[in-house]
N, C-alpha and C positions, 0 to 999 in steps of 0.2 A: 035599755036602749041599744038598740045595733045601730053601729056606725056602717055598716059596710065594708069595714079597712080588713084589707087580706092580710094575712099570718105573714106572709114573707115580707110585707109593709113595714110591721111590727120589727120584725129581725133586722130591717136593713136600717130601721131608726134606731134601734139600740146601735148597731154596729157607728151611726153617727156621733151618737151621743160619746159613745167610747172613744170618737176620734179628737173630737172636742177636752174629751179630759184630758186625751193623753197629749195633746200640744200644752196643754196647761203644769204636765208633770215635768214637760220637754224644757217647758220655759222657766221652772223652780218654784210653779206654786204647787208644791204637791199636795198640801191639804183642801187647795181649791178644786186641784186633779181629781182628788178622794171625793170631795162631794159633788163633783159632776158625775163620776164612777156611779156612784147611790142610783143616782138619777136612771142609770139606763139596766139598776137591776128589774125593776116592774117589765123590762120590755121586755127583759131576758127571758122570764117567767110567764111573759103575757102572751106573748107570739105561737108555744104549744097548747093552751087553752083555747086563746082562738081558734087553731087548727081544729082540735079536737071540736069544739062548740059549732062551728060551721061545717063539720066533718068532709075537710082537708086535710089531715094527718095524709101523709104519704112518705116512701122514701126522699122525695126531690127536695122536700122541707126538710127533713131532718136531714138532708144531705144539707144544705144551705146553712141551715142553724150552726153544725158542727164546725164547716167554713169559715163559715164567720166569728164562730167564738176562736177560731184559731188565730183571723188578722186581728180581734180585737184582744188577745194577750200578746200578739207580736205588736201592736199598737203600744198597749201600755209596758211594756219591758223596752221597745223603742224609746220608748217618753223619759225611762230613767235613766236608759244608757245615754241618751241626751243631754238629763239632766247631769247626770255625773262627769259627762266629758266636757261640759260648761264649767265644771268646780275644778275639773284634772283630778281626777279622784279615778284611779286604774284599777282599782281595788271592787269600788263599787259598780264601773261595767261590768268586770268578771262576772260580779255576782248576781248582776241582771241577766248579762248572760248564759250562764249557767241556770236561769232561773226559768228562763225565757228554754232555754233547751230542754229540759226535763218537763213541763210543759207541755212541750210537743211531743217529747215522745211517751208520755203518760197516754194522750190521746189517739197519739198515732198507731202505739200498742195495741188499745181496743179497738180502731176501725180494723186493721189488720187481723185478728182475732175474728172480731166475729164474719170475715171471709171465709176463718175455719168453720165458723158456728160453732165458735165461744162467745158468752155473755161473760165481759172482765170488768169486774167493777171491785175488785180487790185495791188494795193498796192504801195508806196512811192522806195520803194529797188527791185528792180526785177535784174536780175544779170546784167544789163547793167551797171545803177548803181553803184553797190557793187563792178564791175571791176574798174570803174570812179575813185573812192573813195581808193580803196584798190591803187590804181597803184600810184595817189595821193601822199599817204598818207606814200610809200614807196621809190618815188622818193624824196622828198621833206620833208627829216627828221621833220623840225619843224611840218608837218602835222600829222607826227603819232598818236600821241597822241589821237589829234581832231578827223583822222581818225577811228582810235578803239571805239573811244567813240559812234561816228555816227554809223558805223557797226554794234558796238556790242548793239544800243537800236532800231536803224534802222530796222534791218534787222528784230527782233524779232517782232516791231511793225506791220512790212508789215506781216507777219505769222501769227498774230491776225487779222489783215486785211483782210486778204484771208480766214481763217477760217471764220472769220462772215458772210464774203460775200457769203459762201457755204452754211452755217446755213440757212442766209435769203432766197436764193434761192430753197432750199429742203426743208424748209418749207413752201414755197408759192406751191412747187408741188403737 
């Protein structure tokens, strides 16, 4: 059955859905936050199929996708740094923080790259990963902790990752 619903439809109701768990991580239900999160991976996944299946693939979508997966992990590392500054726990923004930073420049690595015309999909955390981990680690309270710590060293090391590997590649050019 076709709905008619455009691909960018798709992506900007994941991006809701994501904002919804992350007030929920904000306010300390974080295993509620977790299964809201669940909720908005189909959309995550469904928004380039449609593209493709109504042949709408374009830069402008995948420019939007990539966007928006960007506010929706500065949504949910918002959500903890909230929650933890509810508890007074300075330890645990760091580590949001830090989680939250690497992150972005994990991503912001490969948009920059492939300006060079590099394809950079190298590194340990790529956001497949980082969802793995973060959904983890907010279902299943005892993980938190483990989680943030993996995130927040993880995530920074795959962005040294990705930077060398650009390094060593434009330097061999």
């Amino acid at each position: 059955m076709r709905l008619g619903v455009h691909p960018d439809t798709i992506t900007i109701a994941g991006l809701a859905v994501v904002a919804i768990g992350a007030i929920a991580i904000g306010a300390s239900a974080l295993q509620l936050g977790g299964v809201v999160l669940l909720f908005s991976l189909p959309l995550d996944a469904l928004d380039g199929a449609t593209a493709r299946a109504m042949g709408r693939t374009g830069p402008l979508g995948a420019i939007l996708d990539s966007s928006l997966d960007r506010y929706a992990d500065g949504l949910i590392f918002g959500g903890l740094v909230m929650h933890f500054a509810g508890i007074g726990d300075r330890l645990g923004i760091g580590l949001a923080l830090a989680a939250l930073i690497g992150s972005f420049v994990v991503s912001y690595v490969r948009a920059r790259a492939g300006e060079a015309a590099l394809t950079v999909k190298v590194g340990w955390f790529t956001r497949f990963e980082r969802v793995v981990v973060l959904l983890l680690a907010l279902l299943i309270p005892p993980l938190l902790w483990i989680g943030l710590w993996v995130l927040a060293i993880g995530t920074n090391i795959t962005a040294i990752q990705r930077l060398w590997y650009v390094y060593s590649q434009l330097k061999e050019a």
